[in-house]
C-alpha positions in Angstrom: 0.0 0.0 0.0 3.2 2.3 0.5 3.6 2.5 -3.4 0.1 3.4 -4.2 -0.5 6.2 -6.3 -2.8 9.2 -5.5 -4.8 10.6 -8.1 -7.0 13.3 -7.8 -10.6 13.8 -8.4 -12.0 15.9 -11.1 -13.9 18.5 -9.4 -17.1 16.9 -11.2 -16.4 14.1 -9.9 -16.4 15.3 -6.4 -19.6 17.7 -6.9 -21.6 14.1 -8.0 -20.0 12.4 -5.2 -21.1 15.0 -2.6 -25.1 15.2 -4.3 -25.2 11.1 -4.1 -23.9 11.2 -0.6 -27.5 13.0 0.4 -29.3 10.2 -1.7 -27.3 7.1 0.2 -28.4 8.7 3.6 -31.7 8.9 2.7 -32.0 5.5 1.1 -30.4 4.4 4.2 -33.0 6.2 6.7 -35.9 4.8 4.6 -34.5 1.2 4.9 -34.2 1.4 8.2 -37.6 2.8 8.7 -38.8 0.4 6.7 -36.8 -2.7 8.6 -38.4 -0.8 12.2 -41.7 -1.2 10.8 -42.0 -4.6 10.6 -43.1 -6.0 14.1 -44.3 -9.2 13.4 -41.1 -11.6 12.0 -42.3 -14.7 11.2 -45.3 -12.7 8.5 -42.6 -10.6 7.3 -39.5 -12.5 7.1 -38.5 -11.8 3.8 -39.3 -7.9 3.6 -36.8 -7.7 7.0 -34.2 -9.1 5.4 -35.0 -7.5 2.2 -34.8 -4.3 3.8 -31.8 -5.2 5.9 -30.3 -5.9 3.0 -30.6 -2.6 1.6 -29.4 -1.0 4.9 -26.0 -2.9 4.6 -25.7 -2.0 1.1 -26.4 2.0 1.4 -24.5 2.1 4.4 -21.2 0.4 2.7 -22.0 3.1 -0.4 -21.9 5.8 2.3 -18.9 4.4 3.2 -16.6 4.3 0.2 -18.3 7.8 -1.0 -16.7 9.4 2.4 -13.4 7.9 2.4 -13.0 8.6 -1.4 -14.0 12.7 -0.5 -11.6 12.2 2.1 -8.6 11.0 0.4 -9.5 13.7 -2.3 -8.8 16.4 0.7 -5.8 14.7 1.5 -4.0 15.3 -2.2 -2.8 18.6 -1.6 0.7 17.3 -2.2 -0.6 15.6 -6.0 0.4 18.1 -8.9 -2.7 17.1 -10.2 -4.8 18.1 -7.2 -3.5 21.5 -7.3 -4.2 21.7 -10.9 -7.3 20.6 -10.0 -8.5 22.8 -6.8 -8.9 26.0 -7.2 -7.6 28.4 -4.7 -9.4 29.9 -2.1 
């Protein structure tokens, strides 16, 4: 992992990955809300885990979204993330 190579995001590619982060935590919420609602398990078995399901997934999308914003902020010594970011 020492010799991996850092390559910065294109800013679009950061400005999509910050609008789907929004849409992952709100798939998320509604999964879970969905997973709370069912009281009964043995009638709704398969909609629990269904549901579950999609909690595990959103959350692991959430996930990798923030660590790749994070290792983005982390370029600043990438020639191609200050070509990139503008300066404020």
């Amino acid at each position: 992992m020492a010799f991996a190579k850092r390559v910065a995001l294109a800013p679009r590619a950061v400005r999509q990955l910050r609008r789907v982060r929004s849409v992952y935590v709100a798939g998320m919420l509604l999964s879970a809300l969905g997973l709370l609602s069912y009281d009964d398990a043995t009638a709704s078995g398969r909609q629990a885990v269904i549901a579950g399901v999609f909690v595990g997934v959103f959350a692991v999308l959430l996930t990798l979204t923030a660590v790749q914003l994070w290792r983005h902020g982390r370029t600043e010594h990438c020639s191609t993330a200050k070509k990139l970011t503008p300066l404020v």
